[in-house]
C-alpha positions as CSV (number, residue, x, y, z in Angstrom):
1,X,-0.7,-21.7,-145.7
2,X,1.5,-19.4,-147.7
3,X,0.3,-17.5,-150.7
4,X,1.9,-17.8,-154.3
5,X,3.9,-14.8,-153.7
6,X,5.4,-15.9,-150.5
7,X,6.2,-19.2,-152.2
8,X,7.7,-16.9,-155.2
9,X,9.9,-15.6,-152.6
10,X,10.8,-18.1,-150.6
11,X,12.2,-19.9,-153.8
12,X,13.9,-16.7,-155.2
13,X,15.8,-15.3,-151.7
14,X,18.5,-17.3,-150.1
15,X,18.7,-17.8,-146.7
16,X,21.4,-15.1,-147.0
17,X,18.9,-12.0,-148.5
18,X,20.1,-12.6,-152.5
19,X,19.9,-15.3,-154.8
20,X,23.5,-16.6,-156.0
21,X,22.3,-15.5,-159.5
22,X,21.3,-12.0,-158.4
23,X,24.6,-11.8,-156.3
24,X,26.8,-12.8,-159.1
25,X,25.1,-10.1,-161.2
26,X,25.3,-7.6,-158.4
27,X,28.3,-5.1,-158.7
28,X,28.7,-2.8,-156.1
29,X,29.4,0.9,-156.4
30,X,32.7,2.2,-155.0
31,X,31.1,5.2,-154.0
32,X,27.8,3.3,-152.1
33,X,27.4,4.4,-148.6
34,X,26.4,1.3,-146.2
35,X,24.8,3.0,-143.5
36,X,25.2,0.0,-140.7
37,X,29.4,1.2,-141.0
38,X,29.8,4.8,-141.2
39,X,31.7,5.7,-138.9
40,X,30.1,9.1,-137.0
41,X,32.9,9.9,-135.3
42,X,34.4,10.7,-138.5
43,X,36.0,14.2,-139.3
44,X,34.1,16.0,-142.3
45,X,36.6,16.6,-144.3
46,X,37.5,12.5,-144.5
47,X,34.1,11.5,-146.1
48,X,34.1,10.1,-149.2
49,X,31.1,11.6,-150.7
50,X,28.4,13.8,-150.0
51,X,26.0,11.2,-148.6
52,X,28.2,10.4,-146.1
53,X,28.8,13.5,-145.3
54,X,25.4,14.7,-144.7
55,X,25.2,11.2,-143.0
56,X,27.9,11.8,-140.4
57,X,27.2,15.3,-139.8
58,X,23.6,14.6,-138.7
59,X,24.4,12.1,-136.9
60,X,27.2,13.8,-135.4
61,X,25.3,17.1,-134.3
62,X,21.9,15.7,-133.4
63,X,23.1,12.7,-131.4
64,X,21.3,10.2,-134.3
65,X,22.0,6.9,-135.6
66,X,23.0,7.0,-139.5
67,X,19.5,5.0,-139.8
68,X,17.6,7.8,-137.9
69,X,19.7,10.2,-140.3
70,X,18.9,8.4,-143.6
71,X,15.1,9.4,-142.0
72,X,15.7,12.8,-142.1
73,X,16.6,12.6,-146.1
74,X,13.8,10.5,-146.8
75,X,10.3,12.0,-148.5
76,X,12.0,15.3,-149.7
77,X,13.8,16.0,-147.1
78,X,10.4,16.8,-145.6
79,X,11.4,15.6,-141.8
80,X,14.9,17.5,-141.7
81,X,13.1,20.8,-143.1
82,X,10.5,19.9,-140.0
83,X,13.6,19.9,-137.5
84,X,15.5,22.8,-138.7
85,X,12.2,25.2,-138.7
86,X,10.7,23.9,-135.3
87,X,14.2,22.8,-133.7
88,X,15.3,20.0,-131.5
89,X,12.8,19.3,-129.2
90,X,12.3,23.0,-128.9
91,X,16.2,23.7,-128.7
92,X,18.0,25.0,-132.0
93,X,21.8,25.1,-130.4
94,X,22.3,21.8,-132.0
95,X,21.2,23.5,-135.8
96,X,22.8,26.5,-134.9
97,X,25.7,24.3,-134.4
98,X,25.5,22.1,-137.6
99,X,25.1,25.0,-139.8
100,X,28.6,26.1,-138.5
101,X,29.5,23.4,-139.0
């Protein structure tokens, strides 16, 4: 038996993730960064802003997804500050590299 709030749901979401009404409401940034296409092969100097640049060059230098390097930004940065003080699996050619970068 579903709850009230799963029925809430159920009846607000579309099969698709948004209600039409949401959706027709929604307007999408120019300058949003949809992490399932960013390209990581991607030279630096061709991103569009500095999300995706962070974005491709983590993912770039630490052989990451953009997923795994949206991670990294998330709760203060707290997991990236972990990596670049304790390395890569013990190895810090990779951050050596990326602050070259």
């Amino acid at each position: 038996m579903q709850s009230d709030f799963q029925t809430l749901i159920s009846k607000t979401i579309s099969p698709s993730g948004v209600s039409p009404s949401v959706k027709k409401n929604l307007r999408v940034n120019e300058s949003t960064v949809n992490i399932m296409t960013v390209n990581t092969n991607k030279d630096l100097t061709g991103t569009q802003s500095l999300l995706e640049f962070f974005l491709v060059s983590l993912s770039k230098h630490f052989s990451l997804t953009p997923k795994q390097s949206v991670a990294l930004l998330s709760n203060n940065f707290k997991y990236l500050a972990h990596l670049l003080a304790k390395g890569l699996k013990g190895v810090f050619e990779p951050i050596v590299y990326w602050y070259k970068d």
